[in-house]
C-alpha positions, 0 to 999 in steps of 0.5 A, spaced: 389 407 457 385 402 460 384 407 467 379 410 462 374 405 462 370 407 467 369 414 464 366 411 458 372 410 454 373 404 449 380 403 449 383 397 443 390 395 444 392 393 436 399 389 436 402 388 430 407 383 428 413 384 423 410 388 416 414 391 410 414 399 412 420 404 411 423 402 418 424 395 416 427 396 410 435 393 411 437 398 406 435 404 410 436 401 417 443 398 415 446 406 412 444 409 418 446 404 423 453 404 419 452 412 420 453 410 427 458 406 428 462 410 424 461 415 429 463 411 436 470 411 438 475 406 436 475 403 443 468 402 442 467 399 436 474 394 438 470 392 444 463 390 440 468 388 435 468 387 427 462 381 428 458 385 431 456 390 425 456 383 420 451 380 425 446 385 425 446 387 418 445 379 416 439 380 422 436 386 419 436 382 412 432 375 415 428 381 420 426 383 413 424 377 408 421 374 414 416 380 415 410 380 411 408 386 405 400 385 406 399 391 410 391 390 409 391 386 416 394 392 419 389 396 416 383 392 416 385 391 424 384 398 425 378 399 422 375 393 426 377 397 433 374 403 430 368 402 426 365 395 430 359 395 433 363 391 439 370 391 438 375 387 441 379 389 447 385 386 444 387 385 437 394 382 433 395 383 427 400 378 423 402 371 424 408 373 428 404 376 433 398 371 434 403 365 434 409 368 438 408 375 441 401 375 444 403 369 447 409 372 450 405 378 452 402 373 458 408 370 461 414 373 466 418 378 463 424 374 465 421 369 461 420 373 455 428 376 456 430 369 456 426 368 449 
């Protein structure tokens, strides 16, 4: 969106980190993924094996407490970007996003991939 500047568009980019919503929730996440994987066929799921299943859900229960259930840095990053006088161009919300995703956002993809 960045191409708009010239045509007097203030453009903010709002990155935020991990955060307690509906989507992180591992009750949620792990029924619809267990719907899922029901739904492959056996070949499929004999190749990604049993552990496969078991590891994703022990990540999306770790994913959930390491989230932080303060929504206000959202919201209080979204309201610096509309109501500032000058707002910034870029902004990260959350302690996960300043300390690793907005440094990773400046090295070579291959290096994020193999972070």
């Amino acid at each position: 969106r960045r191409e708009m500047q010239p045509f007097g568009v203030q453009v903010s980019i709002i990155e935020p980190g991990g955060f307690r919503t509906g989507m992180t929730d591992p009750t949620t996440v792990v029924k619809g993924f267990k719907h899922l994987w029901e739904r492959l066929p056996a070949e499929t799921q004999a190749a990604y094996g049993h552990h496969y299943l078991e590891t994703y859900i022990k990540s999306t229960v770790l994913l959930h407490r390491l989230t932080s259930p303060c929504l206000s840095r959202v919201t209080g990053t979204v309201e610096h970007a509309l109501l500032s006088r000058c707002p910034r161009s870029r902004y990260a919300a959350g302690w996960d996003a300043r300390c690793l995703f907005l440094p990773l956002s400046y090295c070579p993809a291959w290096m994020t991939d193999a972070i």
